[in-house]
LOMIVEX-622743 format. One record per residue: x, y, z of N, C-alpha, C in turn. Coordinates in steps of 0.02 Angstrom, whole numbers, plus 32768, in hexadecimal, padded with zeros to 4 digits. Example, Ala and Ser with C-alpha at 12.3 -4.5 7.8 and 13.67 -1.06 7.14 Angstrom:
BEGIN
82947EE4818682677F1F818682947F5B8186/82827F90816282AC7FCB816582858002818A/
! end
This chain:
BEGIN
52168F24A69151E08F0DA666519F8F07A68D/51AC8EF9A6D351708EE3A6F951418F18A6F7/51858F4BA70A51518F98A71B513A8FB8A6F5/51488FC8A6A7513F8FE2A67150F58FC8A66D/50F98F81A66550B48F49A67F507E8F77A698/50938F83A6D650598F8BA71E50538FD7A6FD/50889007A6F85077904CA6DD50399042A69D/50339023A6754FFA901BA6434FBD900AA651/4FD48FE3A68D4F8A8FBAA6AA4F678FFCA6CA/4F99901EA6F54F6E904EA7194F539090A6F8/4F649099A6B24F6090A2A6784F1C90B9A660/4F179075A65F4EDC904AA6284EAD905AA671/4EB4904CA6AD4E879062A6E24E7390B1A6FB/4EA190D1A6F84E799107A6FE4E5A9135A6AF/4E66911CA6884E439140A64C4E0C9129A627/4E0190D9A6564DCA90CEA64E4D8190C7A684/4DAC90F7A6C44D93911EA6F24D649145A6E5/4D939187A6AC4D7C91AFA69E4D309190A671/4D3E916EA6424D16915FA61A4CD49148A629/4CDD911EA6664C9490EAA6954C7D913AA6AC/4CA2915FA6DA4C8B91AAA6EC4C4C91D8A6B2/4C6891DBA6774C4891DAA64C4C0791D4A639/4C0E9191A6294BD39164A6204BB19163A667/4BAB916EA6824B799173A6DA4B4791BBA6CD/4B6B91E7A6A84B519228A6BA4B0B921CA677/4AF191F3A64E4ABF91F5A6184AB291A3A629/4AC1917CA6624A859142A66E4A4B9152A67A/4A1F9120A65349D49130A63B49B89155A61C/49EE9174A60549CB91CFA5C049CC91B6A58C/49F0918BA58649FF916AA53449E0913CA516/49A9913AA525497C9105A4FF498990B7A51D/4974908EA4D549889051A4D349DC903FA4CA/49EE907BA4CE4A53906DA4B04A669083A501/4A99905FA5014ABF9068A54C4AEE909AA557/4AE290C7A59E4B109100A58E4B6590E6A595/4B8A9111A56D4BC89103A55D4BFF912FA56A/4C31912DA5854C689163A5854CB0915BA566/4CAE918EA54F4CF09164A5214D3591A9A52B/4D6691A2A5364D9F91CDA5304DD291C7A4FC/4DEF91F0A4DD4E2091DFA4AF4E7691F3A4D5/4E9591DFA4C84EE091F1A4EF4F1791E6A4A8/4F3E922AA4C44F739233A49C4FB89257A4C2/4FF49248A4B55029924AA4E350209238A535/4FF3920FA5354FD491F6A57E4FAB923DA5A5/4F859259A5764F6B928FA5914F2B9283A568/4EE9927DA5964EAA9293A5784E9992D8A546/4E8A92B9A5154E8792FCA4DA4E46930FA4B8/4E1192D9A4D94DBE92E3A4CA4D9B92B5A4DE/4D5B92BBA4FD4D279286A5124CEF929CA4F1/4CCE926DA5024C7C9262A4F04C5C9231A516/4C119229A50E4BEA91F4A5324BBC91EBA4FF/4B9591BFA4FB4B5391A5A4D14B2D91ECA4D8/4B019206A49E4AC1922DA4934AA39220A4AE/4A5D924BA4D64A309259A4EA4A0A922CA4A5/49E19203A4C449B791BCA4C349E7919AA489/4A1B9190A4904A3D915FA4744A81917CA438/4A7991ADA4234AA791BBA3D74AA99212A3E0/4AED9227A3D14B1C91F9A3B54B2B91CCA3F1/4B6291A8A3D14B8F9171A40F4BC79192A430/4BD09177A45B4C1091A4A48C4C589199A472/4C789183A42D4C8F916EA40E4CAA91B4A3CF/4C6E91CCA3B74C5791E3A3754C4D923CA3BB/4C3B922EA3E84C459263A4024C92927EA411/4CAA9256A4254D029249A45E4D2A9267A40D/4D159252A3E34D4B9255A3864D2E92B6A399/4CF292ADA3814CEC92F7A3604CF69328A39A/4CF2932AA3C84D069369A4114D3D9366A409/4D699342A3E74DC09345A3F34DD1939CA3BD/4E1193BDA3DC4DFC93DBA3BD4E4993E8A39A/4E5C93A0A3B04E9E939AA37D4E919353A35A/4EC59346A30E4EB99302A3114EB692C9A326/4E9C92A9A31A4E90925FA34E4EB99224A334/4ED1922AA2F44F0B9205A2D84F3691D7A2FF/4F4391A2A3134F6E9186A33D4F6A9187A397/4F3091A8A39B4F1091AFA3D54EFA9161A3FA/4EEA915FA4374EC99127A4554E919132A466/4E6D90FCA4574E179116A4774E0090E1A4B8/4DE890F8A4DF4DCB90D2A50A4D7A90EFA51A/4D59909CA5364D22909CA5184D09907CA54D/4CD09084A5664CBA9040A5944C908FF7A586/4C828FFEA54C4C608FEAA5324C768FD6A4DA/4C608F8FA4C14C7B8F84A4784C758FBCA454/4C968FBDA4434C688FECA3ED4C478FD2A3C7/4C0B8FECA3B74BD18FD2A3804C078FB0A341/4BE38F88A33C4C118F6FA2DF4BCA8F53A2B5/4BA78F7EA2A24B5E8F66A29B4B4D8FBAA278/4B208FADA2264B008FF1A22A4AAA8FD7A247/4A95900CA2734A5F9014A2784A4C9062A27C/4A1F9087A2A74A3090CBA2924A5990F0A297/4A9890EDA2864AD49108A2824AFC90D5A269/4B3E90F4A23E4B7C90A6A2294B9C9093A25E/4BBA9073A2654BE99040A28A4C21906BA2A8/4C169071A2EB4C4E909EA3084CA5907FA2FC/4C9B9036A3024CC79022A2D34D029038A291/4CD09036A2674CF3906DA23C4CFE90A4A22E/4CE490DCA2554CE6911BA26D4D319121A28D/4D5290E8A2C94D8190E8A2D64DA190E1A2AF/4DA390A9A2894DE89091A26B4DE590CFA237/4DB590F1A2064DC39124A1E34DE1916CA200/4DC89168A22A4E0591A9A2664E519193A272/4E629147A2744EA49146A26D4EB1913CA2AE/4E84912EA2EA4E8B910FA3244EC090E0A32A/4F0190CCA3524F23909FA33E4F169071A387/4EF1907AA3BE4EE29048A3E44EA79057A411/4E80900CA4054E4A9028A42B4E3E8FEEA47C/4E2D900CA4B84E368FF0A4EF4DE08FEEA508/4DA58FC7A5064D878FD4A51C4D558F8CA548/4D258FB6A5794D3E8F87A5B94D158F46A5C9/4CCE8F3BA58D4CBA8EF8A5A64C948EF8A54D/4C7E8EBAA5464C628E99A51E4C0D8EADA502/4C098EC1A4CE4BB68EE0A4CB4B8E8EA7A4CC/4B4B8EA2A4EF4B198E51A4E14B0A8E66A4AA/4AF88E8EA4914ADC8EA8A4394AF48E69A425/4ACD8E4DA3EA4AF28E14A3C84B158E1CA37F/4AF48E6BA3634B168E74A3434B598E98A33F/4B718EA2A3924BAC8EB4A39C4BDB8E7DA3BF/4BC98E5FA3EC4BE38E37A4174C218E16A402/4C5F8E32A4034C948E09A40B4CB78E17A3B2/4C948E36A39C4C8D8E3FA3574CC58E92A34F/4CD18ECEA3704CED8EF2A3654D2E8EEDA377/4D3D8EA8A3A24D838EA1A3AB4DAF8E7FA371/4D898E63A3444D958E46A3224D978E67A2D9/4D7A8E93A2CC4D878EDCA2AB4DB08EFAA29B/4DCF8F0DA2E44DFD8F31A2FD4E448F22A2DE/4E468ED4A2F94E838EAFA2D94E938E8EA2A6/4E708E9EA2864E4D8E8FA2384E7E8ED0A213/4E6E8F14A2224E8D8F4AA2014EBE8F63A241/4EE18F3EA2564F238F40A2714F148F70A2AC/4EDC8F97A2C84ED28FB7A3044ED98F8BA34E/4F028F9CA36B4F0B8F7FA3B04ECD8F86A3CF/4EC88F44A3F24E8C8F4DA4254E9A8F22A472/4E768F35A4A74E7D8F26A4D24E228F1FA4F5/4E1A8F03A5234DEC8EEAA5404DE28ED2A57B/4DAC8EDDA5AD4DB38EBDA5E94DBF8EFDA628/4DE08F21A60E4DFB8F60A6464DB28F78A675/4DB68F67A6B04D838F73A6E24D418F49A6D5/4D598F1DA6CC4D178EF2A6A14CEE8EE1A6E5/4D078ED1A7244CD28EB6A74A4C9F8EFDA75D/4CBD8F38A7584C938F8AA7734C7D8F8FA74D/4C828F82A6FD4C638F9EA6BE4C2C8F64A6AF/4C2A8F3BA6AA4BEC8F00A6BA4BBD8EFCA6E1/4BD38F1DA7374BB18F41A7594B758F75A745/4BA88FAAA72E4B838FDDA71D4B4F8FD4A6E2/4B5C8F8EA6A44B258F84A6774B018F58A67E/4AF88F63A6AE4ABC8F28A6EE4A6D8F2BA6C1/4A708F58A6C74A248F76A6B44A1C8F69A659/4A4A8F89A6274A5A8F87A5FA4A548F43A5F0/4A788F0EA6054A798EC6A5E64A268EB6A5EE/4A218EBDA63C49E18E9EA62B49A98EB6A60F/49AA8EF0A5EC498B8EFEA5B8497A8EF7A579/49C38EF1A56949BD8ECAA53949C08E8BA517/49D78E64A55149CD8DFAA558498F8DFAA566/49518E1FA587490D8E10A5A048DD8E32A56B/48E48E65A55B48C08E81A54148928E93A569/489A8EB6A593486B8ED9A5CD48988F1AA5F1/48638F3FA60B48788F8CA63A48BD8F56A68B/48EC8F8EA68749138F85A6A948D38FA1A6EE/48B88F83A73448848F86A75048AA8FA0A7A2/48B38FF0A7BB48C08FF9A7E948869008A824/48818FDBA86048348FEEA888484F9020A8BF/481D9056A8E1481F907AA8F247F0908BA931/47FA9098A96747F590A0A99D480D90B9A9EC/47BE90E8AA1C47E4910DAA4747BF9107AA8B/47D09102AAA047B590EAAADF47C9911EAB33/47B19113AB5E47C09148AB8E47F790F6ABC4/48159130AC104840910AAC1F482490CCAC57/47BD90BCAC44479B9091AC69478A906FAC3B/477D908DABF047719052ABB74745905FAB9A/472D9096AB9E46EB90B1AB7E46FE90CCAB34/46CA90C5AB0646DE90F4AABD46C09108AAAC/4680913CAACD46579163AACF46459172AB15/464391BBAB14463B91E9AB5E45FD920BAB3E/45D79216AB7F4585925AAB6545A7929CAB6B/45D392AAABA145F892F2AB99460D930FAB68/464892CDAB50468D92F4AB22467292DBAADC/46969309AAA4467992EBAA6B46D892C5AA63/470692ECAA67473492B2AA75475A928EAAB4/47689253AAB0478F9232AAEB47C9922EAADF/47DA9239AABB48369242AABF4851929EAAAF/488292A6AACC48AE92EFAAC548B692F4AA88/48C49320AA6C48D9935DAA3E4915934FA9FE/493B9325AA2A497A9303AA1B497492BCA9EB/4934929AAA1149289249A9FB4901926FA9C3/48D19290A9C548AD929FA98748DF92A4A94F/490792CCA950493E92DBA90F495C92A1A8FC/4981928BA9254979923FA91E494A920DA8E4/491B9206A8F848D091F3A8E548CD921EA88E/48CB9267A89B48C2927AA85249059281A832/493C9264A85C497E9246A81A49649204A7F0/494391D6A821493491A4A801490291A7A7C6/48D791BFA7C848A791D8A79B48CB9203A764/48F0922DA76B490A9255A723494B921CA709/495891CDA719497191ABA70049499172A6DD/48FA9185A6F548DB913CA6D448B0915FA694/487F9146A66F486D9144A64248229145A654/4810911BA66B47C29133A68847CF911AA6E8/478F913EA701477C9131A7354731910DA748/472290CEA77A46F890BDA77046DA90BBA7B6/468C90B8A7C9466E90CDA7FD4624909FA7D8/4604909CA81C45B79084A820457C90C5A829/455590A2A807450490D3A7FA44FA90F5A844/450390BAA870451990E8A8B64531912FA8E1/45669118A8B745A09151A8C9458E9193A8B7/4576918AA886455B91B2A845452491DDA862/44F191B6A87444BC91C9A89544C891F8A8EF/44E891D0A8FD44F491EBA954453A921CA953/45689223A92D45929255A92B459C9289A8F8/457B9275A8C84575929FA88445C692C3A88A/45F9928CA86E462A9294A862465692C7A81B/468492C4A82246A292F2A7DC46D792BEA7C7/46E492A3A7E24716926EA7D44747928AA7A4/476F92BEA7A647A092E7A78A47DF92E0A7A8/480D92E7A776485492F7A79E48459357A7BA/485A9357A7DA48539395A81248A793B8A825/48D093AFA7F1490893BEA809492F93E3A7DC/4931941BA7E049599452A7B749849457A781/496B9465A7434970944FA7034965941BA6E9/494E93E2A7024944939BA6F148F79378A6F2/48DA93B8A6F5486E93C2A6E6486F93A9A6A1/48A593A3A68048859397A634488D934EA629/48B69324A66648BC92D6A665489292C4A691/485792E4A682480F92BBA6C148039283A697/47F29246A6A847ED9203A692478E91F0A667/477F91D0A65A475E91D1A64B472191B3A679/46EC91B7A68E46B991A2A6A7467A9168A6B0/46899124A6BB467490D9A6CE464590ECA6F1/461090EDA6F145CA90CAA72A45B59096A723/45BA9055A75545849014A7434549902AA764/4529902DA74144C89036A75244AD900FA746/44928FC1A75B447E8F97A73144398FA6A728/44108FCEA74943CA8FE2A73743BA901EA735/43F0903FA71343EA9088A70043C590AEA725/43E690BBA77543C990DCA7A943F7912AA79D/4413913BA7774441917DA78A440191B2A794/442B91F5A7A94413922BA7AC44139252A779/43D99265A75843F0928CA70243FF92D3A718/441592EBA75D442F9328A76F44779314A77A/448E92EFA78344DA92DEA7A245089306A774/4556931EA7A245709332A75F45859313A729/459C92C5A72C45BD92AEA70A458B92A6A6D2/45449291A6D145219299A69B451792DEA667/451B930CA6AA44FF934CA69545529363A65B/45899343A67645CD936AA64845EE9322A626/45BB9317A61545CF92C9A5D545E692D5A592/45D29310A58A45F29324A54C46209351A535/46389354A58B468C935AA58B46B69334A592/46B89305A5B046E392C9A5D546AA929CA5AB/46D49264A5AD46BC9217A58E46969208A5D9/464591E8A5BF463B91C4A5F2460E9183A5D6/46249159A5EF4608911FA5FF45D990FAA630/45BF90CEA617456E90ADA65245599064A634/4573903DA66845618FF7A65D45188FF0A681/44F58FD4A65044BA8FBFA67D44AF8F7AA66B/445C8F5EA68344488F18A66C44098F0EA658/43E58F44A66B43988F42A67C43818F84A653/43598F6FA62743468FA5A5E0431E8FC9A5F0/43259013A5DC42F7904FA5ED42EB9086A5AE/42BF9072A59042D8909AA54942DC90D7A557/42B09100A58942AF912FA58A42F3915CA5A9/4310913BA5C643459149A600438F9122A5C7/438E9102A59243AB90FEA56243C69122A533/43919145A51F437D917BA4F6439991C1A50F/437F91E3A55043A29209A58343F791F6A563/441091D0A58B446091D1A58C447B91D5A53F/444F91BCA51A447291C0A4D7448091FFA4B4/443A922AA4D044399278A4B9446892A5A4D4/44919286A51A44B09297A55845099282A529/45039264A50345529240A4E345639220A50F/454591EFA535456F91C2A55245659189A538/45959152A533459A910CA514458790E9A54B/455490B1A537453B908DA56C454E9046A533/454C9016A57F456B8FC7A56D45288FA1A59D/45128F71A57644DA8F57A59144F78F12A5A5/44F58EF3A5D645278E98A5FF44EF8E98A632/45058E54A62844DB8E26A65E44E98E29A67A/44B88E10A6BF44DE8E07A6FE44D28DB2A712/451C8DB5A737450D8D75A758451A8D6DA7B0/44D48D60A7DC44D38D67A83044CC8DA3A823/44B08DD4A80244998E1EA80F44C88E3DA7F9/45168E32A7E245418E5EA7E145608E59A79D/45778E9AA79245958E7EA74345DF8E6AA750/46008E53A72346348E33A72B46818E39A714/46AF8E5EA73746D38E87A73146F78E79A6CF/47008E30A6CE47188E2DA68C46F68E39A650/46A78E43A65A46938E59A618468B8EBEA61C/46898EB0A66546AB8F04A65946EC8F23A61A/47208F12A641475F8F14A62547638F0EA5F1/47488EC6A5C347428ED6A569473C8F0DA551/46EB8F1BA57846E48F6EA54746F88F9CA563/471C8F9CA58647548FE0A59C47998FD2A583/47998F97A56747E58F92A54347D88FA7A4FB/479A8FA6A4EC47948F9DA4A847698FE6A4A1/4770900BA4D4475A905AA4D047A0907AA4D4/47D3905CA4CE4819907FA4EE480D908DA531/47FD9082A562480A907DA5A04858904BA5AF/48809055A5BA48BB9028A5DF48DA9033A60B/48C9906FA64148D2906FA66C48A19070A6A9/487E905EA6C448349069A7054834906DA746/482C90A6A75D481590A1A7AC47D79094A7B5/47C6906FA7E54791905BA816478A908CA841/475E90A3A859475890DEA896471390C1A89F/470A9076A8BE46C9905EA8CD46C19067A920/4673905CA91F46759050A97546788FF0A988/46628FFAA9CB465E8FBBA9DB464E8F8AA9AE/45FE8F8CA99F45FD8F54A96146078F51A926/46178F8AA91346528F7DA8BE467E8F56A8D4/46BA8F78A91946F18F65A91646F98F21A929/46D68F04A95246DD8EC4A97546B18E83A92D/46868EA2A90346738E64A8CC46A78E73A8B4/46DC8EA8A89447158EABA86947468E7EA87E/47408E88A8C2478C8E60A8EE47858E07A8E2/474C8E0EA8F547328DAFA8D447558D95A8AB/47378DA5A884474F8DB1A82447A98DBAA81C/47C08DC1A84548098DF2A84348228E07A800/47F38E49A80747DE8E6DA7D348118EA3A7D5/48528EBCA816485E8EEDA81D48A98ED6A804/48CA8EFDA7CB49148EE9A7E0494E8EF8A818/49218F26A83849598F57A87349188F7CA883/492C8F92A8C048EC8FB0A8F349068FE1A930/48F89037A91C490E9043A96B48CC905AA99C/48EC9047A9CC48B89069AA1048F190A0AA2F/48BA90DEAA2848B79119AA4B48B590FBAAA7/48C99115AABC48BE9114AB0948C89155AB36/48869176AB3D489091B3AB7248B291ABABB0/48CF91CAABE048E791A8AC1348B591CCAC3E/487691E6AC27482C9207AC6E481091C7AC5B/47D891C9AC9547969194ACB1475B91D1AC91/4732919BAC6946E091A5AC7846B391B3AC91/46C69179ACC346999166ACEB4644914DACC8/46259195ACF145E891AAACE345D191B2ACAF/461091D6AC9745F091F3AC5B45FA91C9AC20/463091A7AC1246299160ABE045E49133ABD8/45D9912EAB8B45A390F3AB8445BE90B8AB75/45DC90B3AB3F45E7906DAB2C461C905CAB33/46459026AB634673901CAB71468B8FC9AB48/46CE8FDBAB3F47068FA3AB32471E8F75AB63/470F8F25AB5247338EFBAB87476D8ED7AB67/47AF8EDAABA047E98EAFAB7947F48ED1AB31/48038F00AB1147FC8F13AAD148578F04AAC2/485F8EFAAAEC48C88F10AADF48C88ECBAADE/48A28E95AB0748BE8E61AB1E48AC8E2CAAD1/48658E3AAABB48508E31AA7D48808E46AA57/488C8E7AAA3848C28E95AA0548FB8E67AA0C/492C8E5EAA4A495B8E37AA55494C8DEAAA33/49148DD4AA30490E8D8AAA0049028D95A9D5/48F18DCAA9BE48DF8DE1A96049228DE2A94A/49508E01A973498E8E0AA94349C18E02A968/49F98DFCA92C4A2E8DD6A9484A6D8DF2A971/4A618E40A9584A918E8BA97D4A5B8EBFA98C/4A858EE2A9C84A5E8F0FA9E34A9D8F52A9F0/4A978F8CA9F04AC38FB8AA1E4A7A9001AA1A/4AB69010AA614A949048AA804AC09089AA5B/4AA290A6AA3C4AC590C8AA0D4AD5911FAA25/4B10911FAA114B3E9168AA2C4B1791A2AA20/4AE591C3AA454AC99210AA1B4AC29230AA58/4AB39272AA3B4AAB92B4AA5F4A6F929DAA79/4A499283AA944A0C9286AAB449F6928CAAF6/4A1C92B2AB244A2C92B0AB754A1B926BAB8B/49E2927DABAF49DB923CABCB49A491F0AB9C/4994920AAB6B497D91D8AB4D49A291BAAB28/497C916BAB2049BA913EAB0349A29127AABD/49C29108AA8E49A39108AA6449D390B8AA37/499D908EAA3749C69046AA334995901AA9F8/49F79004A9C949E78FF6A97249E78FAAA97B/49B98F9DA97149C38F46A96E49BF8F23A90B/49D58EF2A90749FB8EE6A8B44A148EA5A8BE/
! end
């Protein structure tokens, strides 16, 4: 009896392996809905998957049913995530199951949604469908790190971003980059997972950036484009102005210019006018209107003084530093002091994370 036991448990663990696997490969594509992976099993053999739609729908649920390409009748579904029991734009994955004839459903943590929360288990056993719950719950809670607090705050899940050489510098006059080849890809994984990217009138000005994902087939998930300008200093040659009405771009300012108003508006970019307070604007009235633009996911790619007023504020939910393992020297301008040692009191975990990057290191603090 024991083992029959432990054979189910390990069961219920690797098929909802598969499923978290899943759901990893469309975090941050999916909108405001959390990505999802769901597997169906029949004679203890996987017989169809799915994951959440590209920006949210269908659900990985309503995907996992229809790719099957036998019936799903008496099948098991596993899920990482509740199932909706709520219509909003789409019905209730809920009853989608039970009308397929699902006879047990195993899935692995609790939705904060309130119009789901705790509510599809109760569904379930309502019209006699087995359910189960909890399976990998401490990795799958993990992984909707970002997700919860998106939707308990109502604000952009906020990743900061930064690269530095192996003396501390994050700008060289030589190189236009300081990190290898390797950390960059890196860098534009993160970006084809967020939703916008955000940078200062600065940056803007002295690097005339593209702020694109740059990585092979995945040009069409370039994020959208943040400048704080508070006195509308940009360059009306830059590219990001000049290709605004390809990509979404955005421009916080504070200080009124009708004429330079007028410009960006003809340009399609959405501008947000905030106060400042000590000269700087203030990361939380940022975030409103990037939550309320659909922004929910954000990189930071600030310099020194973006990043260090953001850090104040602890504005960042997770933060990596690039680290070249060359020196400057000479050729570095603006250098970083203690930046790791800082990060280490911002947050409460740190790792030096496993990648192809020879000798550069590249470390997630959260």
């Amino acid at each position: 009896m024991s083992s029959k036991r432990n054979k189910s448990s390990k069961d219920d663990n690797f098929f909802m392996e598969q499923a978290l696997s899943l759901a990893s490969k469309n975090l941050g594509l999916t909108g405001e809905n959390p990505s999802v992976g769901c597997v169906l099993i029949k004679r203890n053999q996987i017989i169809s998957a799915g994951v959440t739609g590209l920006n949210g729908r269908p659900h990985a649920e309503v995907n996992a049913i229809k790719n099957s390409k036998e019936k799903v009748n008496g099948s098991t579904l596993y899920v990482t995530l509740e199932p909706c029991n709520h219509f909003g734009k789409t019905p209730p994955c809920t009853n989608y199951i039970k009308n397929k004839k699902i006879k047990k459903v195993v899935y692995g943590v609790h939705d904060v949604d309130k119009r789901t929360d705790k509510k599809a288990k109760k569904f379930f056993k309502k019209n006699n469908i087995q359910v189960i719950n909890g399976i990998l719950s401490k990795k799958i809670n993990k992984f909707y790190k970002s997700y919860f607090y998106i939707k308990e705050k109502k604000l952009p899940y906020v990743i900061g971003k930064i690269a530095s050489s192996k003396d501390g510098f994050i700008k060289s006059k030589k190189y236009r980059f300081i990190t290898n080849s390797e950390s960059q890809n890196i860098s534009h994984l993160l970006r084809y997972r967020c939703h916008g990217i955000l940078i200062s009138h600065k940056t803007l000005n002295s690097d005339n950036p593209k702020l694109n994902c740059r990585l092979n087939g995945l040009e069409k998930y370039s994020p959208a484009r943040i400048i704080l300008d508070k006195n509308l200093e940009f360059k009306k040659n830059s590219y990001l102005i000049k290709t605004a009405k390809q990509i979404p771009t955005y421009i916080f300012y504070s200080k009124e210019n009708a004429e330079k108003i007028n410009f960006l508006k003809k340009k399609g970019i959405k501008i947000f006018k905030l106060n400042l307070k000590n000269n700087y604007f203030q990361p939380a009235d940022i975030y409103k209107k990037l939550y309320r633009s659909n922004i929910f996911y954000l990189i930071v790619e600030g310099g020194l003084n973006l990043t260090s007023n953001f850090m104040k504020h602890n504005a960042f939910n997770e933060f990596f530093h690039f680290k070249s393992n060359k020196k400057l020297k000479k050729n570095g301008t603006i250098k970083l002091r203690n930046l790791d040692k800082i990060l280490k009191n911002k947050f409460n975990n740190s790792e030096k994370l496993n990648s192809f990057t020879e000798n550069d290191q590249v470390l997630r603090y959260y």
